[in-house]
Kinemage of the C-alpha trace (Angstrom):
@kinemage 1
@onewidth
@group {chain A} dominant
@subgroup {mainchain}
@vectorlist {calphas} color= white
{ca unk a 1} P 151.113 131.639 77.369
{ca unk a 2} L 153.836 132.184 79.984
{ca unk a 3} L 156.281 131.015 77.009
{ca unk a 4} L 155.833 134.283 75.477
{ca unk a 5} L 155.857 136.881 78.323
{ca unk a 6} L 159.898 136.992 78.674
{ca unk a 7} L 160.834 137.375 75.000
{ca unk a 8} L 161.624 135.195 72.160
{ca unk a 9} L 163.398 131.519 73.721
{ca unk a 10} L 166.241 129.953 72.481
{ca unk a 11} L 166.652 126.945 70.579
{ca unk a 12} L 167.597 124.565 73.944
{ca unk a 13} L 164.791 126.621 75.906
{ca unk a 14} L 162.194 125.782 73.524
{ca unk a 15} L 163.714 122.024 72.796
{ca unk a 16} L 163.178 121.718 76.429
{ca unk a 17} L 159.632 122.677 76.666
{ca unk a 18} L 159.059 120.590 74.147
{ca unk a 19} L 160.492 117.590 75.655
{ca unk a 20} L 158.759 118.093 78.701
{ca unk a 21} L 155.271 117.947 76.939
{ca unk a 22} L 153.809 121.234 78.725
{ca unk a 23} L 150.449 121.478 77.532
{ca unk a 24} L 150.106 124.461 75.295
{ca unk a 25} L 146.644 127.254 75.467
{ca unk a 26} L 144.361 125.486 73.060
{ca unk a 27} L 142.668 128.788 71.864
{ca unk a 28} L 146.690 129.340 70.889
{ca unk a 29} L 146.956 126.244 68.924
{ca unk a 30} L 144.141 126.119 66.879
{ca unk a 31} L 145.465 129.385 65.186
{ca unk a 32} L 148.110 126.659 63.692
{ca unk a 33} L 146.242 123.802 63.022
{ca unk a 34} L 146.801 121.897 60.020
{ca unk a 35} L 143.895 122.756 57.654
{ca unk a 36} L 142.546 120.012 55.036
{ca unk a 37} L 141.000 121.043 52.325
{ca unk a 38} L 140.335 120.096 48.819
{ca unk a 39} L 142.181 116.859 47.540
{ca unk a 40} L 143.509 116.717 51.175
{ca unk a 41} L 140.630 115.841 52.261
{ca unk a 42} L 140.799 112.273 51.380
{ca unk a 43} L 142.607 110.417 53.929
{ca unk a 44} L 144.526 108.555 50.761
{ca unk a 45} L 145.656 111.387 48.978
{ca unk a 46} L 146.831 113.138 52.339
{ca unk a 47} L 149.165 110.124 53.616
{ca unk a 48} L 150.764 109.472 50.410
{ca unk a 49} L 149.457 111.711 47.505
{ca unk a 50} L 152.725 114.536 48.253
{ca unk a 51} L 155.218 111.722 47.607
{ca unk a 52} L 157.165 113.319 44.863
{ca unk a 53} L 157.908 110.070 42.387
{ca unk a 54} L 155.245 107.992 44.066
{ca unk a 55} L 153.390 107.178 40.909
{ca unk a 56} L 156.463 105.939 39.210
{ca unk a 57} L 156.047 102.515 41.722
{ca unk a 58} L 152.629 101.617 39.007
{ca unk a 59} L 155.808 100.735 36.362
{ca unk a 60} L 157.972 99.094 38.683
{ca unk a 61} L 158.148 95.297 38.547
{ca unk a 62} L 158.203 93.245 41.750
{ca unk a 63} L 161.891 92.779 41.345
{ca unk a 64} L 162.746 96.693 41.511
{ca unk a 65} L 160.701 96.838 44.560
């Protein structure tokens, strides 16, 4: 949590942290955890279900592809 005692960082600062890896408080990251639920839930759907357009590839012949 020391990243948030001295005010807001800048964009290098926090590039930085990030690019050393420092390990971040995991009661602080869970707070922004990706949460699946629903349709996400299936591993399928979440990997490529978002893929605006991706249905369109069912009418595409092997040539197009």
């Amino acid at each position: 949590m020391d990243l948030y005692t001295s005010g807001p960082l800048t964009k290098s600062e926090l590039l930085n942290r990030i690019a050393d890896g420092l390990p971040v408080d995991p009661n602080f990251a869970k707070k922004f955890r990706i949460k699946r639920a629903g349709k996400d839930k299936n591993d399928i759907f979440w990997a490529v279900g978002k893929i605006h357009g991706l249905e369109n590839l069912a009418f595409a012949t092997p040539e197009e592809i």
